[in-house]
C-alpha positions in Angstrom: 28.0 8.6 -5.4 27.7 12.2 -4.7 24.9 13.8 -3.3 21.9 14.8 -5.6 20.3 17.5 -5.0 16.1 16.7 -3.7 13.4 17.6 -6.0 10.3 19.2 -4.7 8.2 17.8 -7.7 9.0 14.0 -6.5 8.9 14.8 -2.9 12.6 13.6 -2.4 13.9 12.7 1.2 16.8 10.8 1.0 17.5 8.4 4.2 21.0 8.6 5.6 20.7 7.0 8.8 22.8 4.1 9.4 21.0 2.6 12.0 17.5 2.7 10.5 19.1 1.1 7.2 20.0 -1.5 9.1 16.6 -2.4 11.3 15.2 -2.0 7.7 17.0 -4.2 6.5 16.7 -7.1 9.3 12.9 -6.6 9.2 12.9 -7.3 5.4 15.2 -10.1 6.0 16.1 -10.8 2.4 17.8 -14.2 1.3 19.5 -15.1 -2.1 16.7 -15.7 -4.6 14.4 -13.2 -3.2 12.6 -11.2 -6.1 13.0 -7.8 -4.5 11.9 -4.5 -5.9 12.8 -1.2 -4.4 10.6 1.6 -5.4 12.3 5.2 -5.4 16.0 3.8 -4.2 17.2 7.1 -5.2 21.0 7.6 -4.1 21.3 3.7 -3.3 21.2 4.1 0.3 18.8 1.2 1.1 19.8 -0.9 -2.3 23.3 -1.6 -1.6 22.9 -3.2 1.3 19.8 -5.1 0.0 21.9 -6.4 -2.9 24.5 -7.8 -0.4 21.7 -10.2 0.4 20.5 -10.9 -2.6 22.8 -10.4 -5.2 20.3 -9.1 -7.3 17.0 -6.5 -7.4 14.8 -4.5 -9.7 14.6 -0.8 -8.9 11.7 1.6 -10.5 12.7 5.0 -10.2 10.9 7.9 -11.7 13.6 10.7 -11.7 15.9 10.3 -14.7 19.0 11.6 -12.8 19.1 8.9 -10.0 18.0 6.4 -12.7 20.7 7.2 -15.0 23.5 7.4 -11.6 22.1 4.2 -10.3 22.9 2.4 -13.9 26.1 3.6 -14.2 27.4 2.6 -10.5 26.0 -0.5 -10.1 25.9 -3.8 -12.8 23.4 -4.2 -14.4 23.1 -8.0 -13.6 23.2 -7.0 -10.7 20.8 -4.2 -10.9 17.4 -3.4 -13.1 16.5 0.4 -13.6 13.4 1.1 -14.6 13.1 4.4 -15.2 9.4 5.3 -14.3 6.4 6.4 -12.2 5.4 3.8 -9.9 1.4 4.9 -10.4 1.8 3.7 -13.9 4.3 0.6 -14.0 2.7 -2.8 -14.7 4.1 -4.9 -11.8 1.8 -7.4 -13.5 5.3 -7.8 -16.0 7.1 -8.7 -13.1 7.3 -12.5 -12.0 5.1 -13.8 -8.9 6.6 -13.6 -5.3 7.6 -9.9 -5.4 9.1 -8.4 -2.2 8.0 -4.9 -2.8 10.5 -2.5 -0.7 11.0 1.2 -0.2 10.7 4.7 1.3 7.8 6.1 -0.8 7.4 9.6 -1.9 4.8 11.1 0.9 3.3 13.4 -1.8 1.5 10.2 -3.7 1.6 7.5 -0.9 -2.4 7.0 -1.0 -3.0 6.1 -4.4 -0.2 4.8 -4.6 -0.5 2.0 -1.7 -4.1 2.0 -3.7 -2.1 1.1 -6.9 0.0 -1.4 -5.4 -3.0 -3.4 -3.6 -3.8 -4.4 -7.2 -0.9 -6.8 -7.4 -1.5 -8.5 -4.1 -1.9 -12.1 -5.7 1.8 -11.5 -7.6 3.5 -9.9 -3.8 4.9 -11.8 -1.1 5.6 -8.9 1.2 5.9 -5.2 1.1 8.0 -3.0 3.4 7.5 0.7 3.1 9.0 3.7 5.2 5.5 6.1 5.3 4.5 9.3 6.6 3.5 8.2 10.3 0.2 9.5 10.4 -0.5 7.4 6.6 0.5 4.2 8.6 -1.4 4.7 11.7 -4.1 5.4 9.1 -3.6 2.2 7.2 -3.4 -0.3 11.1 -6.3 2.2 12.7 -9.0 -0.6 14.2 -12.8 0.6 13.7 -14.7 3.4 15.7 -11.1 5.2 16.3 -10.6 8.6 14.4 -7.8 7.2 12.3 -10.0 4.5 10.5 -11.6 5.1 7.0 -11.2 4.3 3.7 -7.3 3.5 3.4 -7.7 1.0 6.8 -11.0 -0.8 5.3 -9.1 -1.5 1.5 -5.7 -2.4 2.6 -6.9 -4.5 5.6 -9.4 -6.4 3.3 -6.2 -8.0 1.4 -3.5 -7.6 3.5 -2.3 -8.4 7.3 -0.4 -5.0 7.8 1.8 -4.0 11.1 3.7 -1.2 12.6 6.8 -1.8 13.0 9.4 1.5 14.0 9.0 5.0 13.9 11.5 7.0 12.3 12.1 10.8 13.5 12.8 13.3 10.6 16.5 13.5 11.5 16.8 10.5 9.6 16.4 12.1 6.3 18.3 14.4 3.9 16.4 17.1 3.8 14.3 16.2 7.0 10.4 15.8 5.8 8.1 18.3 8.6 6.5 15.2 9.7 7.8 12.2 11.4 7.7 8.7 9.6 6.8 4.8 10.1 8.0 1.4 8.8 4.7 -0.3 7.5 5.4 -4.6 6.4 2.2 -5.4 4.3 1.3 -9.0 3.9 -1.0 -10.8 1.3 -3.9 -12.4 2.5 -4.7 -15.3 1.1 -6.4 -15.9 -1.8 -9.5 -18.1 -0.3 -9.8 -15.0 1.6 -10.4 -12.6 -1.2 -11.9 -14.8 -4.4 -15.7 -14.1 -3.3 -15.3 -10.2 -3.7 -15.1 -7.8 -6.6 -12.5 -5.2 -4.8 -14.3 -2.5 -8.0 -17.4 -2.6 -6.1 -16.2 -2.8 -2.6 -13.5 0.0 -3.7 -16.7 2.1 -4.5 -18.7 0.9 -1.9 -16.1 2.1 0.7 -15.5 5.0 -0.7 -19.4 5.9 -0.8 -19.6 5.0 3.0 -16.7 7.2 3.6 -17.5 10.4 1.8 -20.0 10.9 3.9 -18.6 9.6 7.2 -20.6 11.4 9.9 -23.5 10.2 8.3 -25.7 7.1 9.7 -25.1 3.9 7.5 -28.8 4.0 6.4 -27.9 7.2 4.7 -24.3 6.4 3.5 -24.6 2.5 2.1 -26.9 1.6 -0.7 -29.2 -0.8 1.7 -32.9 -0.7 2.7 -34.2 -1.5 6.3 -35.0 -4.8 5.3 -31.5 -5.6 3.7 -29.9 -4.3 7.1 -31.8 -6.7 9.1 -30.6 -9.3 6.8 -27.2 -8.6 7.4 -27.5 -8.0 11.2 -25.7 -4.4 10.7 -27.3 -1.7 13.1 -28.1 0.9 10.0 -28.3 3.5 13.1 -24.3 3.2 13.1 -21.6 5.5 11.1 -19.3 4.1 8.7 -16.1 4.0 11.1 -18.5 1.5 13.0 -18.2 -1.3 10.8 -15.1 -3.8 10.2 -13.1 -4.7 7.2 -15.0 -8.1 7.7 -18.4 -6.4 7.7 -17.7 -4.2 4.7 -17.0 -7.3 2.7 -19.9 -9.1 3.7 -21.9 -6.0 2.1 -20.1 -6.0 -0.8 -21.0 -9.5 -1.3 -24.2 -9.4 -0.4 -25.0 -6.1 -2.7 -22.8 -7.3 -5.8 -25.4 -11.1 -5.4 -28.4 -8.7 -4.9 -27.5 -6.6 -8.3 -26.6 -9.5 -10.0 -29.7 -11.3 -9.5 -31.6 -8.0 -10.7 -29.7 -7.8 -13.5 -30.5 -11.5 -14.3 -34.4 -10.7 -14.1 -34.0 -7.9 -16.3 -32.7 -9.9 -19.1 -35.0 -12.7 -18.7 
């Protein structure tokens, strides 16, 4: 195919580099049968050699050019298009196991990680090329200046590691900011029944808006209820683990339960 010409509004950088296909491609490691789904394949550069795996793939791609190109060039048994915005596809339609795959637009990578966390009981895996400083973000370990919100929700479901950097010479145009190859894998679901991830979501995100705060002034606890949980209130919120954050949530979703439950009575 010829080259397309990047769009600003989708945040476009197309990967040309051989070798970095390639060590993508070995990390994902995809065999026949595989349910893969490449978001934003754009010119094809990552889903050709992905469907010499596999044979087969869905692709969701929100610009109607690359869709349309993508159709046309490749069978569609051997190739799905759907032409739309990853924020708003229902992955739910898809069938369980999904390998999630692709180099996500930097301009919406937040919410949309935050979108895609959501379908963690239907993935298998996901394999993302990321703005560098969005995966350090997403690995960061507590009390370091990378860790907040985006390292305490994604860690909570998924076991997540670092594994290349990419320079900016890789892409067509080159983004101003080097880039990461992030694999993302479920957690299991024993590990994630006992939590509502609506209240913990909120609960995080509370903690976190006000982060230089003390925890007695940023979580909804009373000096009691931090005794009870054995978490030093005098702490800020970059103090506490994914582990401990989930432990809150559980213990303030039980606490409002039960008042709800008195209220009725």
């Amino acid at each position: 195919m010829t080259q397309h010409r990047p769009r600003k509004r989708f945040g476009q950088h197309f990967l040309h580099d051989a070798g970095v296909l390639a060590r993508i491609v070995a990390a994902i490691a995809p065999a026949p049968g595989d349910l893969l789904v490449e978001i934003g394949p754009g010119e094809g550069a990552l889903t050709l050699p992905l469907l010499e795996r596999v044979g087969r793939l869905e692709a969701i791609e929100i610009d109607r050019d690359l869709a349309a190109r993508l159709a046309e060039n490749i069978s569609p048994d051997r190739l799905r298009v759907h032409c739309a915005d990853a924020l708003d596809f229902d992955f739910g339609t898809l069938p369980e196991g999904l390998r999630l795959v692709g180099n996500l637009p930097y301009n919406v990578s937040t919410p949309l990680l935050f979108r895609l966390a959501e379908f963690a009981d239907r993935v298998r895996d996901m394999h993302f090329m990321l703005q560098l400083e969005v995966v350090e973000r997403m690995v960061a370990r507590p009390s370091t200046p990378a860790y907040g919100r985006l390292s305490v929700m994604l860690q909570t479901r998924f076991r997540l590691e670092k594994l290349f950097r990419v320079a900016r010479g890789a892409f067509r145009p080159p983004p101003t900011v080097d880039s990461a190859v992030v694999r993302m894998s479920p957690l299991g679901q024993v590990t994630r029944e006992t939590v509502d991830f609506r209240r913990l979501s909120m609960l995080v995100a509370g903690a976190f808006s006000a982060r230089r705060k003390k925890l007695k002034n940023a979580l909804p606890l009373d000096a009691a209820e931090f005794r009870a949980l054995a978490v030093d209130s005098d702490l800020r919120p970059e103090n506490l683990s994914p582990a401990d954050y989930l432990r809150v949530a559980r213990f303030v979703a039980q606490r409002d339960d039960r008042g709800a439950r008195v209220e009725r009575a």
